[in-house]
Structure formats: structure tokens, C-alpha cells
C-alpha positions as CSV (number, residue, x, y, z in Angstrom):
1,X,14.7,187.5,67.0
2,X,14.5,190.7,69.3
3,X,13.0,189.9,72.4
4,X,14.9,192.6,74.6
5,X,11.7,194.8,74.7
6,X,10.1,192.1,76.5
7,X,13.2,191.7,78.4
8,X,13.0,195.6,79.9
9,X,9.6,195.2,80.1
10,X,9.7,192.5,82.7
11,X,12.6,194.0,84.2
12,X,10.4,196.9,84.3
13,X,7.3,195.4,86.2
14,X,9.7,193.4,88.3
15,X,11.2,196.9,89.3
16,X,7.8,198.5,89.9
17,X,6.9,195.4,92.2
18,X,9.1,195.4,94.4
19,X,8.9,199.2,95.0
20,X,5.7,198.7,95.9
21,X,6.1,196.2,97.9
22,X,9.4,198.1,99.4
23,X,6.8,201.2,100.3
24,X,4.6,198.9,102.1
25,X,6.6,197.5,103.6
26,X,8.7,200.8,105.0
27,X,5.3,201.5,105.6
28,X,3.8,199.6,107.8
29,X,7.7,199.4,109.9
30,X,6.7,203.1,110.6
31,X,3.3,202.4,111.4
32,X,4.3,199.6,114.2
33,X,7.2,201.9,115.2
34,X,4.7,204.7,116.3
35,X,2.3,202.3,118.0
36,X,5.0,200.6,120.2
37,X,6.3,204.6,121.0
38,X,2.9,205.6,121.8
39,X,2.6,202.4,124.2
40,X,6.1,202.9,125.6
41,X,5.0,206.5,126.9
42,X,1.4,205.6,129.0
């Protein structure tokens, strides 16, 4: 039986994911970041 294609291809979406995730996550870290700069400086 060869089942490593659907092996890779999970690994694959897995992969893809959590970069997405990872990127919304970065993200939104930045997004907070600015606002709590921009409330720091009124």
C-alpha cells in the first residue's frame, strides 16, 4: 500500500495552517504593538 502521498499531503496542509495562523497571529502582535505606542505618546 502507498499511502505516503496522503502522508505529504497532510503534512502539507498542516504546514500551510499553521502559517497562516503564524501570519495572523504576527499580525495582529504588530497591530496591538502600534496601538499601545500610539497611546503611550498622547
Amino acid at each position: 500500500m502507498d499511502h505516503w502521498g496522503f502522508i505529504l499531503a497532510a503534512y502539507g496542509i498542516a504546514a500551510l495552517l499553521l502559517g497562516g495562523y503564524w501570519w495572523r497571529a504576527e499580525r495582529r502582535i504588530r497591530e496591538a504593538e502600534r496601538a499601545l505606542r500610539e497611546e503611550r505618546s498622547r
